[in-house]
C-alpha positions as a Markdown table, in Angstrom:
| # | Residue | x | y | z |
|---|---|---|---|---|
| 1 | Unk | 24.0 | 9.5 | -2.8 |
| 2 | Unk | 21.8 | 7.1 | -4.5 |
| 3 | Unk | 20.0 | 8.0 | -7.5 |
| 4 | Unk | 16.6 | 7.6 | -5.3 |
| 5 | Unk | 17.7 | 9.6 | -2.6 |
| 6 | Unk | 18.6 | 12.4 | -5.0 |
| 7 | Unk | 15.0 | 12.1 | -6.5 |
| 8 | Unk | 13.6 | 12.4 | -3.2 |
| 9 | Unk | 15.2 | 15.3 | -2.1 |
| 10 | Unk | 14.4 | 16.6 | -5.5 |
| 11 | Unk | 10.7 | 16.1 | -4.1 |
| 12 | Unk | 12.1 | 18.2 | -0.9 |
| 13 | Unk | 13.8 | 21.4 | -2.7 |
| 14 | Unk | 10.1 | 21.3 | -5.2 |
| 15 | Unk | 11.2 | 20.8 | -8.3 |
| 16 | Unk | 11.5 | 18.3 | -10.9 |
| 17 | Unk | 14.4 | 16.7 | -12.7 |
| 18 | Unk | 13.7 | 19.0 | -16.0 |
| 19 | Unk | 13.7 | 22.1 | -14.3 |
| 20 | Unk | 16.5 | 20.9 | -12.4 |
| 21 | Unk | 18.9 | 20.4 | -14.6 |
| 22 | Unk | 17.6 | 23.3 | -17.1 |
| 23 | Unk | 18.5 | 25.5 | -13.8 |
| 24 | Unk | 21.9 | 23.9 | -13.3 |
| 25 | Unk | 22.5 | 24.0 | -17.3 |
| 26 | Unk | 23.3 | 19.8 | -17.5 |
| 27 | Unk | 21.6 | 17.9 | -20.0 |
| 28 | Unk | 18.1 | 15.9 | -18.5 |
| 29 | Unk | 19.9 | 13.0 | -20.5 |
| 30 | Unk | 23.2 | 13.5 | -18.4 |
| 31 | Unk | 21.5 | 13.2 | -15.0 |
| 32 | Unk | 19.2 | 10.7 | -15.9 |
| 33 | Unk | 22.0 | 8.2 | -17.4 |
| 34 | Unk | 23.3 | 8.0 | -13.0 |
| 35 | Unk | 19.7 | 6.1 | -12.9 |
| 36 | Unk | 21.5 | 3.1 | -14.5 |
| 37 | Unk | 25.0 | 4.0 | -12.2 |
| 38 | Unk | 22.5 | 4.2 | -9.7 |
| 39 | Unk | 24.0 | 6.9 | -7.9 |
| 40 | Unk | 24.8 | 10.9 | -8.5 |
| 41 | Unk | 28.2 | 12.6 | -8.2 |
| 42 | Unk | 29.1 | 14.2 | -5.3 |
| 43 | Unk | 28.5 | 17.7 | -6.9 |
| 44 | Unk | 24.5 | 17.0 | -7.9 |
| 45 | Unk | 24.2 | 15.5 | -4.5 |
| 46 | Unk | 26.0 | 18.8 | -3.6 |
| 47 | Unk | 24.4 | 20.5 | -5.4 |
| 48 | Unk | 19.9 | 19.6 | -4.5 |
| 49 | Unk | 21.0 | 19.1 | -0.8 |
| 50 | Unk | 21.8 | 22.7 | -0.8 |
| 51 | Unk | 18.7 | 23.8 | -2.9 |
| 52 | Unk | 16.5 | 21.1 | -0.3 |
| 53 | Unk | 18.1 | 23.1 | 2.7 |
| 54 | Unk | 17.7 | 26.6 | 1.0 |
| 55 | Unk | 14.3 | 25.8 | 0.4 |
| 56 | Unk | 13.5 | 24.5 | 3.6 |
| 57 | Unk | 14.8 | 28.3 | 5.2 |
| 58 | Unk | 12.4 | 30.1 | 3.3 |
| 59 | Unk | 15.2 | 31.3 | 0.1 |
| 60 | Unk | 14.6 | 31.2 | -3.5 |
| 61 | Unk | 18.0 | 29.0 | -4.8 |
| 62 | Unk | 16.3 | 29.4 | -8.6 |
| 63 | Unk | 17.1 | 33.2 | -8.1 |
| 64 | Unk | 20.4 | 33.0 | -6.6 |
| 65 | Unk | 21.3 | 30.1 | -9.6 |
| 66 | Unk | 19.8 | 32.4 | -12.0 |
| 67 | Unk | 21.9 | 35.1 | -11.0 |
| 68 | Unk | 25.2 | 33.5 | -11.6 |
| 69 | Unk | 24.4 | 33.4 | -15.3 |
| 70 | Unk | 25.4 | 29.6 | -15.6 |
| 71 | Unk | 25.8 | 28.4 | -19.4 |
| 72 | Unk | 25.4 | 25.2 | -20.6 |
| 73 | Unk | 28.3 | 23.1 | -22.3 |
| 74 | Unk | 28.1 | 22.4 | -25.9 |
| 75 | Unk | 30.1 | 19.6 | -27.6 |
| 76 | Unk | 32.9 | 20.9 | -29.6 |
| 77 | Unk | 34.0 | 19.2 | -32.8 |
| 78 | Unk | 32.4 | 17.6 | -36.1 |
| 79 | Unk | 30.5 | 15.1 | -34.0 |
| 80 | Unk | 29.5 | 12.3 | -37.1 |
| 81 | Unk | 28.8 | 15.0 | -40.1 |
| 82 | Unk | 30.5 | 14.3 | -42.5 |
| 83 | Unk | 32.7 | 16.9 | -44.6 |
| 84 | Unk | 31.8 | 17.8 | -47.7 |
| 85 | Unk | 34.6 | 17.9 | -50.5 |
| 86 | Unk | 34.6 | 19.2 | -53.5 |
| 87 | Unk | 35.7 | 16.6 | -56.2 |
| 88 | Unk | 36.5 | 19.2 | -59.0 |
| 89 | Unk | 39.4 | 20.0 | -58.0 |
């Protein structure tokens, strides 16, 4: 799915990128960087055509994702801080 396509169904389903991804629990930054691929993965294209068809029959997919108690991913490591040492010994 092009990266268009998925905004438009986003338009369909009634929500907006940031509420999107804040429901899903992946970073606004994340999604938005497929912009430049110009196209989503499978699973967000998955994922909003399901929301667009849930929506369209009348069912609130922000309860049912809600429900399933998704949590976001965090980076693990030191990233670029730097340790601090202590030189007297």
């Amino acid at each position: 799915m092009s990266f268009i396509e998925f905004k438009k169904m986003l338009l369909d389903a009634e929500i907006s990128l940031p509420k999107f991804s804040k429901l899903i629990k992946v970073s606004e930054k994340n999604i938005q960087s497929y912009k430049k691929k110009g196209e989503v993965p499978n699973t967000i294209a998955t994922i909003v055509t399901c929301f667009v068809a849930m929506h369209e029959s009348g069912l609130d997919y922000r309860t049912v994702i809600n429900e399933l108690g998704l949590e976001a991913k965090t980076k693990k490591g030191a990233g670029f801080a730097k340790k601090h040492t202590d030189s007297s010994q």
